[in-house]
C-alpha positions, -999 to 999 in steps of 0.1 A, spaced: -77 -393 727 -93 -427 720 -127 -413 709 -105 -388 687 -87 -414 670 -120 -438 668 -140 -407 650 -109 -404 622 -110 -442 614 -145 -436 614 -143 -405 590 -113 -424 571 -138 -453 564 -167 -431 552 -150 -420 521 -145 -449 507 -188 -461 511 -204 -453 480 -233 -424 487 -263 -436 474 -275 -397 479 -283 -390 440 -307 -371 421 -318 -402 400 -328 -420 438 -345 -383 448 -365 -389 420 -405 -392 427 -434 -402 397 -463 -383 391 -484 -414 414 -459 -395 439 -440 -432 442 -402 -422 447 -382 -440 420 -363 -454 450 -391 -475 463 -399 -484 431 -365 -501 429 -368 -519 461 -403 -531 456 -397 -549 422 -359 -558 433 -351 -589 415 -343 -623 436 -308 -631 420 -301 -670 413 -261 -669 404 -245 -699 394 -208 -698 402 -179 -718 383 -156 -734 405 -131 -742 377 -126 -701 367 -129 -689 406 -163 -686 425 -155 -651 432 -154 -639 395 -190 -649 396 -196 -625 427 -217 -588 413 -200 -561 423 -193 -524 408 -169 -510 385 -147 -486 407 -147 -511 431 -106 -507 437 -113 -468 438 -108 -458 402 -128 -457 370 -102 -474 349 -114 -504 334 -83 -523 321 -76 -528 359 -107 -551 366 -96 -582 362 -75 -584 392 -100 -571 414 -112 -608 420 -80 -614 435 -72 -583 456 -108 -563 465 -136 -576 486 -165 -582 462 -196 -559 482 -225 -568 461 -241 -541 442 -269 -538 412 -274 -508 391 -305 -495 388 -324 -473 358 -364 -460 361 -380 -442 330 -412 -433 334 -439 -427 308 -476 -415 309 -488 -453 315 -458 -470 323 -425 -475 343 -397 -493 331 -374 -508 355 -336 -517 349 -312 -535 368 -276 -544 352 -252 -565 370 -217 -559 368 -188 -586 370 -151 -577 367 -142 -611 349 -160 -628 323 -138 -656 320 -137 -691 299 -119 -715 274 -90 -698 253 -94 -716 224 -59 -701 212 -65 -691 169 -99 -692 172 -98 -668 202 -101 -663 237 -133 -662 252 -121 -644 283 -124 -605 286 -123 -575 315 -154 -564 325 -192 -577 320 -221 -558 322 -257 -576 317 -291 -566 326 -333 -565 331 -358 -546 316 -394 -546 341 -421 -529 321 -446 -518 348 -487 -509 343 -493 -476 367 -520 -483 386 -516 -459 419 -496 -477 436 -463 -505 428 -475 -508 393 -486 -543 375 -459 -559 364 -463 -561 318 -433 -581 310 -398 -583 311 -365 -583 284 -336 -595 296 -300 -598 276 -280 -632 270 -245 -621 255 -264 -605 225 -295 -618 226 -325 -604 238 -350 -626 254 -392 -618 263 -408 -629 294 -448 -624 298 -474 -632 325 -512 -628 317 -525 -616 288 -493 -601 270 -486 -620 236 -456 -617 213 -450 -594 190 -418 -593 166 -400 -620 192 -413 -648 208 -419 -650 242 -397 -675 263 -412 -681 296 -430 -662 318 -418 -647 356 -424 -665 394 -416 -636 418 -407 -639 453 -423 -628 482 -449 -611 455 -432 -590 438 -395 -594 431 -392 -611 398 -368 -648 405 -338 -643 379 -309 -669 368 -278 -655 362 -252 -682 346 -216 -687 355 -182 -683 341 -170 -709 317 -177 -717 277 -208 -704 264 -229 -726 242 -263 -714 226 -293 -734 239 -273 -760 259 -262 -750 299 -256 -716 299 -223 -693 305 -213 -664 303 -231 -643 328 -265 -641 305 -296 -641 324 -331 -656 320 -361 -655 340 -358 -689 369 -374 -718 365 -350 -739 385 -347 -765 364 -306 -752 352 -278 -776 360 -255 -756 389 -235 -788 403 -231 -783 438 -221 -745 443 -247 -712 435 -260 -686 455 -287 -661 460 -286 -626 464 -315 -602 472 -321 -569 482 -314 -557 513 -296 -522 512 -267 -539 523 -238 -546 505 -230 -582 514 -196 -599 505 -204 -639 499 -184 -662 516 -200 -693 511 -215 -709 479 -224 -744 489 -248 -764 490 -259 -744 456 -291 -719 469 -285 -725 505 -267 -690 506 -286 -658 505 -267 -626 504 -280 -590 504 -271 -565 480 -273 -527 474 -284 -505 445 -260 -477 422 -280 -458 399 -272 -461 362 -261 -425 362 -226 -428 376 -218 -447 347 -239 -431 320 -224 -395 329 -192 -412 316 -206 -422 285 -181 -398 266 -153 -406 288 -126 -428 265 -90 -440 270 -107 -471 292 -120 -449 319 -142 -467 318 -148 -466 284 -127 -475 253 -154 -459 228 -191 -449 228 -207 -479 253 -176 -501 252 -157 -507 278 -118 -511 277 -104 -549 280 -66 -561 288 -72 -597 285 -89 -616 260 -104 -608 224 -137 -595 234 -150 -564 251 -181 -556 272 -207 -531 263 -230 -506 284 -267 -513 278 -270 -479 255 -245 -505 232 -269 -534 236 -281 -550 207 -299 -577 193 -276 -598 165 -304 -614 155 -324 -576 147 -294 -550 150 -294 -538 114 -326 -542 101 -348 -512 116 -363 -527 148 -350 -523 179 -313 -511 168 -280 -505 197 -290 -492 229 -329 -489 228 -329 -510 257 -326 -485 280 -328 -451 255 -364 -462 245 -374 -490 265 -414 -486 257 -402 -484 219 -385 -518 233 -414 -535 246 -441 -522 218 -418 -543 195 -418 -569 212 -448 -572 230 -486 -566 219 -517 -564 235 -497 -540 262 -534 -518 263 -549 -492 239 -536 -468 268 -495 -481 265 -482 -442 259 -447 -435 245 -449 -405 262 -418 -400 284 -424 -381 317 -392 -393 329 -358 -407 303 -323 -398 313 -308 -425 288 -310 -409 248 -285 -386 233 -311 -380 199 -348 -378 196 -361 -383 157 -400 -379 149 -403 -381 116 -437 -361 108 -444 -369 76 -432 -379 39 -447 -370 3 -431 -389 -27 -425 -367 -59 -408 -393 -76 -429 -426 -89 -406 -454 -91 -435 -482 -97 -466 -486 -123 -494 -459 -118 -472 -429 -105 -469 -455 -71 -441 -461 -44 -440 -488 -17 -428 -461 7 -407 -463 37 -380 -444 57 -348 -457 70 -337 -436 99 -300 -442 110 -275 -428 138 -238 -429 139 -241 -452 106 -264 -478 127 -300 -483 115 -328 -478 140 -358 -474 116 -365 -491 82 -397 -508 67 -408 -534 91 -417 -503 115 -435 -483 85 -440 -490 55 -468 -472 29 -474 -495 -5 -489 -477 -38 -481 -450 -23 -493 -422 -49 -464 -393 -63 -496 -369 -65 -486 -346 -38 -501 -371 -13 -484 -362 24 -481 -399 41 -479 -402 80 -458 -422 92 -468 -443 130 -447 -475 142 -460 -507 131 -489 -495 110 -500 -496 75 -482 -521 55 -448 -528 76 -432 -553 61 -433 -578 94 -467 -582 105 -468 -588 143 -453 -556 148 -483 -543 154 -479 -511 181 -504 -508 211 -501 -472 207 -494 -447 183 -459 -432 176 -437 -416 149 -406 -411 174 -376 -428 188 -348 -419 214 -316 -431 206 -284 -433 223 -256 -425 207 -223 -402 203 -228 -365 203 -219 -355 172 -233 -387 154 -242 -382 120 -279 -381 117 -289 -397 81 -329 -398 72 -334 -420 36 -367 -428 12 -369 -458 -7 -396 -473 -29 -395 -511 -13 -390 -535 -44 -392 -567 -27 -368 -589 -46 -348 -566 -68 -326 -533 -50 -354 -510 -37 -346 -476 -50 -340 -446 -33 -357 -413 -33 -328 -393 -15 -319 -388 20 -311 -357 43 -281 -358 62 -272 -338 94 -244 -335 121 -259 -321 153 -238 -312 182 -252 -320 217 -281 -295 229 -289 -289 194 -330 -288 173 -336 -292 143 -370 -292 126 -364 -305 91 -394 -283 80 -410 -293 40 -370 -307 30 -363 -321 -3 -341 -352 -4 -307 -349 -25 -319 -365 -53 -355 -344 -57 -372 -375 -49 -392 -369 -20 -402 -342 4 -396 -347 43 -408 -331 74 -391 -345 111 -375 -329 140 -343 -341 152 -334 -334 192 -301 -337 215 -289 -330 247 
């Protein structure tokens, strides 16, 4: 009767462990390296401050259906009531030449100052992550370079050769034991740009952050280990377990805060702010202007780094073997200006390519000057010709991007002539709505004012 009894508990307890049987962990790269030990060999070494003032254990990662639902106006009371098992979600694309490794820590609180009319820094929910860009080579990989996301900053780490591109590069990565990458994950509390850090953004280690007397480390172990103890700061190492991105991404279109409020947004019952899944991330700095727009952190991550980074290798491919993350796929094949808007029938051509009314390609990614209205067909490839920011200068060619956004988004494909001081003027657009599964191969189309001709293919799932 005992060993009846023992075997329910047993059973009882079971359903409430999170099954890390997924297709996403199944998954093995052409090198025949499952995605699964790629996770665990480049696992980062976690360094997370805690805040003793807004309680240690809102620092503590955890995940979001920690108290058994998906509902995320619930989450701030989780601190209080659910034992905080550590867990990191994980993300792998895979390209011809490349893996790209993600790992997003979720906290239920992001707490700080309420600075009462000018608003309350505290919100439900935060969600902040790595990018690893990985070189193929057989085996692991080489580790390229790595983004990583301070509230809505971006930031670029670098070892070796690798120089900046568009951003600058910040530091480059130590790694532990070889190959996890050492990571500093800031507390709770008021966040302040360029001073000691809050919030929960992250930055590659160097050790030399202020953490008073309380932090902790977690690594991977497989284990989901609930901390107990945070000082003497870094004298406590606990072991944490990996999620796959998945379970949250096939929510992406599930609103009324469950967990999401609207497309990448999660839902937030205290505070002003919200937090956002990484196909929401953006750059302030570069949101709007056509370089690496909301959500390419993880919908096109080598897009990401080729932006970001140069000298990746003339053999960097854009070529996704492997990318569960976009919603659209634009390659925009080629444009031919009928329309002369400058001296000698010329145009200083470019293409704005925007999603759901957000811009993810404009003139610093291509741009064509005295471009002739002769019935010339022009080309376009990222960061080629005459793009108006010169160290955007792509490793390898490419005329696409994947982008993550609402299905149904309104697809909206513009020409301009580029008139550097004055309005640049526009040779028409084409507009489409495409529900999700659909193709369409915008085949020789004139733009609504006659003023150009354009040829692209626009994909969803």
């Amino acid at each position: 009767m005992k060993k009846k009894v023992l075997l329910c508990i047993m059973l009882s307890c079971l359903l409430f462990i999170p099954q890390k049987v997924s297709a996403f962990l199944s998954l093995v790269s052409v090198e025949e390296i499952s995605y699964q030990q790629l996770l665990e060999h480049w696992s980062p070494r976690v360094y997370q401050d805690v805040h003793p003032d807004y309680d240690v254990r809102a620092d503590f990662i955890t995940r979001i259906n920690l108290d058994g639902d998906w509902l995320s106006t619930n989450q701030w009371e989780t601190v209080d009531t659910e034992p905080l098992e550590a867990y990191v979600y994980t993300s792998v694309s895979e390209t011809e030449s490349h893996y790209f490794v993600g790992y997003y820590f979720y906290h239920p609180r992001d707490d700080g100052p309420d600075w009462g009319a000018f608003g309350d820094e505290a919100h439900e929910n935060d969600l902040e992550g790595i990018m690893l860009g990985i070189k193929k080579n057989g085996n692991f990989g080489e580790f390229v370079a790595m983004n990583t996301i301070r509230h809505s900053d971006f930031y670029q780490y670098a070892n070796g050769s690798i120089s900046e591109g568009y951003e600058t590069i910040d530091n480059s990565v130590s790694f532990y034991d070889g190959s996890h990458p050492e990571i500093f994950i800031s507390s709770n509390g008021q966040y302040v740009l360029n001073t000691n850090p809050h919030g929960h953004d992250i930055q590659a280690y160097t050790g030399d952050v202020d953490v008073g007397n309380d932090a902790i480390i977690y690594e991977y172990t497989g284990q989901a280990d609930i901390p107990s103890e945070v000082s003497p700061p870094w004298e406590h190492v606990y072991g944490y377990d990996m999620l796959p991105l998945d379970e949250l991404w096939d929510l992406k279109t599930t609103y009324q805060n469950t967990p999401f409020q609207s497309f990448g947004a999660f839902g937030s019952s205290v505070g002003d702010g919200n937090a956002n899944a990484p196909w929401n991330w953006s750059d302030t700095d570069h949101q709007d202007n056509g370089t690496v727009g909301y959500g390419v952190f993880v919908s096109d991550p080598a897009y990401m780094f080729d932006v970001h980074f140069n000298k990746l290798g003339s053999d960097f491919s854009h070529q996704y073997i492997s990318n569960s993350y976009w919603t659209h796929k634009i390659t925009l094949n080629w444009v031919q200006p009928i329309k002369a808007e400058d001296y000698s029938n010329e145009n200083d051509l470019y293409v704005d390519i925007w999603v759901d009314g957000k811009k993810y390609i404009g003139e610093r990614m291509w741009k064509k000057n005295n471009a002739k209205a002769d019935g010339t067909k022009y080309y376009p490839t990222w960061g080629s010709n005459d793009n108006a920011v010169s160290t955007i200068d792509f490793s390898s060619k490419s005329n696409t991007i994947y982008i993550a956004r609402e299905p149904g988004s309104k697809v909206k494909l513009e020409v301009f002539d580029s008139d550097g001081t004055s309005a640049d003027d526009s040779l028409g657009y084409i507009e489409i709505t495409p529900n999700a599964g659909e193709a369409f191969e915008l085949t020789n189309l004139k733009t609504s004012n006659g003023g150009a001709y354009l040829d692209a293919i626009v994909e969803t799932r």
